[in-house]
Every structure is written in structure tokens, then in C-alpha cells.
C-alpha positions in Angstrom: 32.4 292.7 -28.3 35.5 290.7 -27.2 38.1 289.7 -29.5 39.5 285.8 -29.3 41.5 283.9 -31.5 40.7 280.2 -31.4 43.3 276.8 -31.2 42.6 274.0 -32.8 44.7 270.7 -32.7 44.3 267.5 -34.4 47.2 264.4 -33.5 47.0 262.5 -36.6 47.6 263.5 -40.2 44.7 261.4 -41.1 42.8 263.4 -38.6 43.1 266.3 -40.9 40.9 265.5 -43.3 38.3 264.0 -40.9 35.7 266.0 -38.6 38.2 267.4 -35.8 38.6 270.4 -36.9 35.1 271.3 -37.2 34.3 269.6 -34.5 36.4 272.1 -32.0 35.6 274.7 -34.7 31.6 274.5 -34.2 31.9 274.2 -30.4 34.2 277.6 -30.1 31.6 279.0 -32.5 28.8 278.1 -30.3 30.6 279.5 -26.7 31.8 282.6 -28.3 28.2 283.5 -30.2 26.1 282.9 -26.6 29.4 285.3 -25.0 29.5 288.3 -27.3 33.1 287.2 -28.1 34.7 287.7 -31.8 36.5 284.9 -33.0 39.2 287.3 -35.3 41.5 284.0 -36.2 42.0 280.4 -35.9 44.9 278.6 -35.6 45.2 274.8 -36.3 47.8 272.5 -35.3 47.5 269.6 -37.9 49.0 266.3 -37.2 50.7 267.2 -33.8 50.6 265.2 -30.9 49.2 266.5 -27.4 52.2 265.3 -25.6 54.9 267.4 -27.6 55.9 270.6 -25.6 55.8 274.4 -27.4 58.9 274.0 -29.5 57.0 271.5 -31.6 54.1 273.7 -32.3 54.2 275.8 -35.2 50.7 277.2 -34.6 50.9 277.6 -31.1 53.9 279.7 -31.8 52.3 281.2 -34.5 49.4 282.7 -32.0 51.4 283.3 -29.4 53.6 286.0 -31.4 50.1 287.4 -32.8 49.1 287.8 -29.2 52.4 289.8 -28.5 51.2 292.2 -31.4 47.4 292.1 -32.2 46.2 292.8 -29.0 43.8 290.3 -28.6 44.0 288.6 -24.9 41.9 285.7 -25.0 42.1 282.3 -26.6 39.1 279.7 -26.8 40.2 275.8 -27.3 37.5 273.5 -27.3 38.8 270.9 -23.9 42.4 271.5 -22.3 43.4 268.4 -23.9 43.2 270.2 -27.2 45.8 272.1 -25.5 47.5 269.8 -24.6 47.7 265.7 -23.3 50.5 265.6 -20.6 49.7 267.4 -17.6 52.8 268.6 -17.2 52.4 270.7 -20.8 49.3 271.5 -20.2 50.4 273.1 -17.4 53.1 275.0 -18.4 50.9 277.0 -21.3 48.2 277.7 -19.0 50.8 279.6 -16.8 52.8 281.0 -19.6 49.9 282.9 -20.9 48.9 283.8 -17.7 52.2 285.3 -17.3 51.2 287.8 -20.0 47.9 288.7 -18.8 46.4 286.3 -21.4 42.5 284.3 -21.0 42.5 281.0 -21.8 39.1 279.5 -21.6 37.8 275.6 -22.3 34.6 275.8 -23.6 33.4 272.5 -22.9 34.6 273.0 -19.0 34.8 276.8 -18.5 35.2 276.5 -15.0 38.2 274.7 -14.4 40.2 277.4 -15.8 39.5 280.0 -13.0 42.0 280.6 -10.7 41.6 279.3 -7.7 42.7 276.7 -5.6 40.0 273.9 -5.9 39.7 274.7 -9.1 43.3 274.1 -10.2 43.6 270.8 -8.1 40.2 270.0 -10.2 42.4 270.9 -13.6 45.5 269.1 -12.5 43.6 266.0 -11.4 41.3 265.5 -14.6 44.7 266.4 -16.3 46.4 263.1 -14.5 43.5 261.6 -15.0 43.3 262.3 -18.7 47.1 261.3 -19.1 46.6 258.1 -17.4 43.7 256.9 -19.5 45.9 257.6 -22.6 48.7 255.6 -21.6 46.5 252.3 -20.5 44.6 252.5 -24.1 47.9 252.4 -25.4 49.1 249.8 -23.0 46.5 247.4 -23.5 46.8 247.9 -27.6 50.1 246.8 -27.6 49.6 244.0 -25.1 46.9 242.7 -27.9 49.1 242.9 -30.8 51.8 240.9 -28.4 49.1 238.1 -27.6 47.8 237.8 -30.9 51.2 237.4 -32.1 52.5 234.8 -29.7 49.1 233.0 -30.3 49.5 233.1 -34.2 52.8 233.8 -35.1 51.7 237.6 -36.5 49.9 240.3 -35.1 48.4 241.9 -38.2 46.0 240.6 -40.4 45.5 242.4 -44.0 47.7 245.9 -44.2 44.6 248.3 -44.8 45.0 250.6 -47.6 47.4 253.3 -47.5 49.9 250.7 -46.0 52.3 250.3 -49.1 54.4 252.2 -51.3 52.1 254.3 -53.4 49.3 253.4 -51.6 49.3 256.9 -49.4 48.8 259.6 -52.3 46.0 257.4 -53.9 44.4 257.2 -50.7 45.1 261.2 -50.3 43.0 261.2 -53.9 40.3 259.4 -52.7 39.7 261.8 -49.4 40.0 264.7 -51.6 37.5 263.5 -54.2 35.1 262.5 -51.2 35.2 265.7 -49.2 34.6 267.4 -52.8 31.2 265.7 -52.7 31.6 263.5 -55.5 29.5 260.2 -55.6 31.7 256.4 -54.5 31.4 255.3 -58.1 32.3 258.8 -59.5 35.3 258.5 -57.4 36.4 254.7 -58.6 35.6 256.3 -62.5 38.1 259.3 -61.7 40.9 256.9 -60.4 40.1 254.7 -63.3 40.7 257.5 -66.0 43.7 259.0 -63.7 45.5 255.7 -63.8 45.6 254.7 -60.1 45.6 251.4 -59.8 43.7 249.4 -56.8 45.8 246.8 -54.7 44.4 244.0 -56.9 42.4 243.8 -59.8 42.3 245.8 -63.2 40.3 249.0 -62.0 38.3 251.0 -59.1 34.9 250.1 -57.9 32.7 252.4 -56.1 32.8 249.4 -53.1 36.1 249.3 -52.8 36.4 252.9 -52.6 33.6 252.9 -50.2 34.8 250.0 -48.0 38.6 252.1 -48.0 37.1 255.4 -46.7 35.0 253.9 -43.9 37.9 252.2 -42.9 40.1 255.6 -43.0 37.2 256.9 -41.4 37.3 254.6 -38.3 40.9 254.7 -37.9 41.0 258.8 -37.8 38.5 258.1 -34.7 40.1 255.9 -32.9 43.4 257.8 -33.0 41.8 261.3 -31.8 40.6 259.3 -28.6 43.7 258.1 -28.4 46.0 261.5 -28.5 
């Protein structure tokens, strides 16, 4: 049976706590149970965007020095942009592990790592493609925000939770609780009896807490489509 290790990479450090990770996790799983392959270590790159280059990836670097010294040659990534957004990185680490004899394989599009040369046009042009689609979201975002605020003098309606000082590490306690398993209201009693204090009002109320996760929830989604 053939040895892998696996790369994982999530954009946002809210991401980290959402489903990402298992996301890319169960997919690997799946490829590498129908191939006869091993998956002997994982390597997750929280909170890092797709369009920073090798120097900015502690995992990345991580693996690759394990690579230089386990002896494994293959790596499984759920899509290439889990490897990487820009085209141009993307790229590069495909032929730098090449350069050392490594496999790379995309288990959601196996093909379009094979060497050849419609296949790499292929790569490069869903690459571009890929690339370009990120940089209109983000364009037409911020081209809201400018009309809504020439419209109405602001751009932003209620800060969500998290927004303020202190706000972060209570909301931090609340995704914790939750991916524990515990209950909405068992999570507004625990805050209660910890002391954290909602944005207004004298205590937690399962609700609130449920309206504030959801929210969290949405926000982690819409920022992994968006790195």
C-alpha cells in the first residue's frame, strides 16, 4: 500500500473551527481508501491565505522537510486551490515537487495533474480562471460597500459579534462550547456563571447564542469561497 501525507488549508481563522478541515479531510479519505493509498500524516495550514507564496506557510514547510526525510513521495490535497489561489503559486509548488520526484494528486480533479501538455494548459487555465473569479467577488464586495455608503452615509449596519474589544475570546468560548456538543441554552448558562457578558443586557440567552453562531457560521462560508 502507498504511503501519502495529506495538505489541508483553510484562509480564515474563523474557518478553523468550521467544517473545512473535514471537509478536504473526508474527501482525501475517500480517494485514498478506493486507491490502496495510506494517509501516514496530515498537515493543516490554518488561517493562511491561498495567495501567500511558500515562505508564509509553516505547514507546507513543515511537509516538505518530512518529504526530504520520511520517504514518502506523494501528497493528496483535496482541489489545487487548496494548494494554492494565484496561479502563479500554484504553479511554482507543483514544479518544485516535481523537481524532487514528488506526486502531487487533486482528488477532486485527478487528471489535471498529469503531465502533459493539454493537460497543463487545462491546469493553468482553470488556475486563471479560478484567480479571476476571486478577484471580481472581491471587486464587486467592495464596490457594494462604496455604493451603500455614498447612498447612506455608512456602509455597515450593526458590527456582528466578535467586532469589539473583548468580543473575540467570548465568541472563541461560545465555538468551543458548541463544537463540545453542548446544548444553545447550556452554552448562554455557562457564560452566565463564567461572567461573560453579552453586548447588551444583563445575561446570555440560548437565542442570542444561537443567532451569534449561525451568523459565525455564514461568515466562515462565505470567506472559504472567497480565498
Amino acid at each position: 500500500m502507498q504511503k501519502a501525507f495529506a495538505y489541508l488549508r483553510v484562509s480564515g481563522k474563523g474557518q478553523i473551527e468550521g467544517d473545512g478541515f473535514n471537509r478536504q479531510m473526508e474527501a482525501i479519505r475517500l480517494y485514498a481508501k478506493d486507491n490502496a493509498i495510506r494517509i501516514v500524516r496530515v498537515f493543516r495550514e490554518e488561517g493562511v491565505s491561498g495567495t501567500k507564496d511558500l515562505d508564509n506557510r509553516p505547514a507546507f514547510i513543515e511537509m516538505l522537510t518530512a518529504l526530504h526525510g520520511d520517504g514518502v513521495r506523494l501528497v493528496l490535497i483535496e482541489r489545487l486551490d487548496r494548494l494554492a489561489r494565484d496561479l502563479m503559486i500554484q504553479e511554482t509548488i507543483i514544479g518544485d515537487l516535481r523537481k524532487h520526484g514528488w506526486e502531487l494528486i487533486s482528488v477532486h480533479e485527478p487528471d489535471l495533474l498529469k503531465d502533459d501538455p493539454t493537460r497543463t494548459l487545462i491546469r493553468q487555465i482553470m488556475g486563471a480562471v479560478a484567480e479571476y473569479e476571486r478577484k471580481i467577488i472581491v471587486t464587486k464586495l467592495r464596490g457594494a460597500r462604496l455604493r451603500k455608503k455614498a447612498k447612506d452615509g455608512r456602509c455597515e449596519g450593526r458590527k456582528p459579534f466578535g467586532y469589539y474589544d473583548g468580543e473575540q475570546a467570548i465568541l472563541e468560548r461560545m465555538v468551543g462550547l458548541r463544537a463540545s456538543g453542548m446544548a444553545y441554552d447550556k452554552i448562554a448558562a455557562a457564560l452566565n456563571t463564567e461572567g461573560l457578558k453579552p453586548r447588551s443586557g444583563a445575561k446570555w440567552h440560548p437565542g442570542v447564542v444561537h443567532r451569534i453562531l449561525h451568523a459565525q457560521i455564514s461568515t466562515n462560508r462565505r470567506a472559504e469561497q472567497l480565498v
